[in-house]
N, C-alpha and C positions, 0 to 999 in steps of 0.2 A: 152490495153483494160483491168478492172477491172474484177474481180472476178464474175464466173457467179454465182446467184442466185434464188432460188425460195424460194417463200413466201407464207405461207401459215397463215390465222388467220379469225376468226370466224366474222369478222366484216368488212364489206365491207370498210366502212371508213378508220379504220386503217389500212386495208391492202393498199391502198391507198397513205394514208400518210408516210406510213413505206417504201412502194417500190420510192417516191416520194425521199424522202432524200436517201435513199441509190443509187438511181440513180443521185442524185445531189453529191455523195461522190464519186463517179466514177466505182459503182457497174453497173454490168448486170444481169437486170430482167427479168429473160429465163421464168420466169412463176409465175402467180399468182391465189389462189383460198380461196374459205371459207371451201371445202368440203376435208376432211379426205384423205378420196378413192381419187380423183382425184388429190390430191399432191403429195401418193404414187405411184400414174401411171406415173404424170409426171417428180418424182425423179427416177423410173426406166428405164424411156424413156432418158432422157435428162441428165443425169448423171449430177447433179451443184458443184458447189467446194462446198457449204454451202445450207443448207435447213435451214430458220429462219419460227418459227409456234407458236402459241399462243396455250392454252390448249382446249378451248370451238372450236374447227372445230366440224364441221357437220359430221356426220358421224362414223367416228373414231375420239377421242380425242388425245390431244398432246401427254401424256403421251402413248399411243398406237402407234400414228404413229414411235414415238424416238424408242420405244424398236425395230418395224420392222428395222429402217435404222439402226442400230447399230447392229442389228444381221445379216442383208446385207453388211454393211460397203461400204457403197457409195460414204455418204457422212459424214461431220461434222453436227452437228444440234446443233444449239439454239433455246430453249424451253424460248417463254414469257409468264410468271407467275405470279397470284397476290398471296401474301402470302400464302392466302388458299388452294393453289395446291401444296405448297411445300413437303408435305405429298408423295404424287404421286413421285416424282420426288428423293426421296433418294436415292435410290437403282444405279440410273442412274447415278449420279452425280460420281459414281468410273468411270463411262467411258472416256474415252481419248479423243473420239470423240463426247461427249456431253458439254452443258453447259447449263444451266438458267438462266436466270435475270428473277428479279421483279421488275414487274412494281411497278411504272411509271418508266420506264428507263431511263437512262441517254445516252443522244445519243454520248457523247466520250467514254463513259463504252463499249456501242453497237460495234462502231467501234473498237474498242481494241480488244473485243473479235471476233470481224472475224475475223479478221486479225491473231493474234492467234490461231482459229482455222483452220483456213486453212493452218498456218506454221505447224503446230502440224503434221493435216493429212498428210501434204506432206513429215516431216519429216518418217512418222511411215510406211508410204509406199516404203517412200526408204530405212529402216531398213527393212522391211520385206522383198523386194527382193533381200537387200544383204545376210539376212539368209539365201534364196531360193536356191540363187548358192553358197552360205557355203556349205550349207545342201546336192546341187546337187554335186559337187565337192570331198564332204568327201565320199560321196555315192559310188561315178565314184573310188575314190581312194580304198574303201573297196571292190570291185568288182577285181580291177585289183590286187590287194592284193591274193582273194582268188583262182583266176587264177593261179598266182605264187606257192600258196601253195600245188594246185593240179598240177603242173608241178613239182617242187621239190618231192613231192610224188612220182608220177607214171612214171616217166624219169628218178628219181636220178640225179637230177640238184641241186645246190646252189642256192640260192635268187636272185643273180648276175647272174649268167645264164638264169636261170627264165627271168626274168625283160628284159633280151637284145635279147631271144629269141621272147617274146612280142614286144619290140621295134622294133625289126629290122624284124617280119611279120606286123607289122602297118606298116611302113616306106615304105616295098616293095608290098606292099598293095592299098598304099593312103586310107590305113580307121585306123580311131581315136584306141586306144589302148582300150577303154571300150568298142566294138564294137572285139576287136582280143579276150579281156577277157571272154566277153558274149561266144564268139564262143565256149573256150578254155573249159569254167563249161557247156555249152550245152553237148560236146563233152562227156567230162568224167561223167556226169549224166544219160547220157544217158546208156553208157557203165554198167552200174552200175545191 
């Protein structure tokens, strides 16, 4: 099953014709509309891999709705533009999860950049939750670190005594070593 999508563009017709071929290209058209507001209802509801939007919607314009999903981060957006909306659109163009064409577009151009776009997001989502458990991981290690540091303190332990006295109350425990450390800085914080 293709890529789901919603489409959003100020003209019945083109909305039409746009969901028409991209459902001939092996996309899913989870939703379609002319109205601002209700593409951003339906890109919060329906989470799509791609929101494709012309700039003249009802309502909110392109340039409004992009800045909302980008500052959400849903989903990727393509913004269809005739020259004179390029103006609007500079600022956005640094975003990772944006893009623009102008019209009249070129419909292998179009496909390229889904497809792109959606490699993109997926890759940038899974760089972000490899930094997540980087981040959680150096976290869990700075914690049990400071444990160590206030057992070496206040016992007159080595770092090696430290560390095996935390390991080996994890171990005869069955609970995780950042959960013996939490206890360890509760302990002597409290004392304090």
């Amino acid at each position: 099953m293709g890529a789901r999508v919603i489409v959003g563009s100020s003209k019945e017709k083109n909305l039409k014709q746009l969901s028409y071929f991209l459902k001939e290209n092996g996309y899913n058209i989870i939703g379609e509309t002319t109205n601002g507001y209700d593409l951003l209802r339906r890109v919060h509801a329906l989470y799509p891999d791609i929101c494709i939007l012309d700039y003249n919607m009802v309502g909110l314009n392109g340039h409004e709705i992009s800045e909302v999903l980008i500052a959400d981060r849903i989903c990727p957006i393509i913004a269809i533009i005739t020259s004179a909306n390029v103006q609007y659109f500079t600022n956005l163009n640094q975003e990772p999860m944006f893009t623009s064409l102008i019209k009249p577009i070129n419909r292998t151009l179009l496909l390229n950049n889904i497809d792109i776009m959606i490699k993109t997001s997926k890759s940038i989502a899974k760089l972000e939750k490899e930094v997540s458990t980087l981040q959680k991981k150096q976290d869990e290690k700075q914690l049990i670190l400071k444990a160590k540091e206030l057992l070496m303190k206040n016992m007159d332990m080595t770092e090696e005594e430290a560390h095996r006295k935390i390991q080996k109350y994890s171990m005869n425990k069955g609970i995780s070593k950042v959960i013996v450390a939490n206890q360890i800085i509760n302990k002597y914080n409290n004392t304090r």
